[in-house]
N, C-alpha and C positions, 0 to 999 in steps of 0.2 A: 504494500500500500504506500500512497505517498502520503507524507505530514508535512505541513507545514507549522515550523516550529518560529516563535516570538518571543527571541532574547529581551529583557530587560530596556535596550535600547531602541526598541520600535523595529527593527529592520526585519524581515521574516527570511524564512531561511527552506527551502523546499527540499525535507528528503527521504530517503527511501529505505522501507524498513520492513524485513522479510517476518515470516510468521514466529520463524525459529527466533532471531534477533527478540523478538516481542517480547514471545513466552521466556526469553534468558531473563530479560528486564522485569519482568512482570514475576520469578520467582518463589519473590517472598510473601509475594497472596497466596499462591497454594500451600507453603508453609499454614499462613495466618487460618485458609479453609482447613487444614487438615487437622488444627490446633483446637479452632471452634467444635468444629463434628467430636472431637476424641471429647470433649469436655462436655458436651451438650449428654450424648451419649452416656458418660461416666455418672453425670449429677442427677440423669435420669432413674436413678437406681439399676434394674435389671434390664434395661433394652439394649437390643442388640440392633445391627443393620438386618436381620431377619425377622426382626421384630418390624421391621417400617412395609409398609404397604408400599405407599409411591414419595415421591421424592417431589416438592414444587418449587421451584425457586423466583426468586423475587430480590430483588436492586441489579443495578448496573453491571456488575463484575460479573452478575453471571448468564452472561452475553453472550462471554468468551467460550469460545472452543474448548481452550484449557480447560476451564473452571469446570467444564460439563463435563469433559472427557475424565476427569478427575474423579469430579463425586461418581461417577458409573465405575469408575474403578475400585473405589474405596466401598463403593453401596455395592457392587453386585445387581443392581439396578439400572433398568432404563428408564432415563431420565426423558420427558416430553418437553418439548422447547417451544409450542404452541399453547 
């Protein structure tokens, strides 16, 4: 995808930024998802990921490929994006 990025300065700057680049930068959110889930889960007392029926998500982040790709891996679950 192209970005256009806007230093401080005003001037913008056009550039180009593959999926992989993305997901490197963007890391530390699957981190922060997989941190949320393990605690969510933990404080819940005895649920498991076979305990959950469907999976709904809701804000921004999970938009992403990653994000989705992610919790299906960690749920065991297919995730619907509609």
């Amino acid at each position: 995808a192209k970005v256009v990025i806007k230093p401080s300065d005003g001037a913008s700057m056009p550039i180009e930024i593959t999926r992989e680049t993305f997901n490197e930068i963007c890391r530390d959110l699957i981190e922060r998802v997989s941190n949320l889930c393990t605690n969510v889960l933990s404080q819940s007392g005895d649920l498991s990921w076979k305990d959950i029926d469907r999976i709904i998500l809701a804000g921004g982040s999970t938009r992403m490929p990653m994000i989705i790709d992610f919790l299906q891996e960690i749920s065991g679950k297919e995730i619907q994006t509609n």
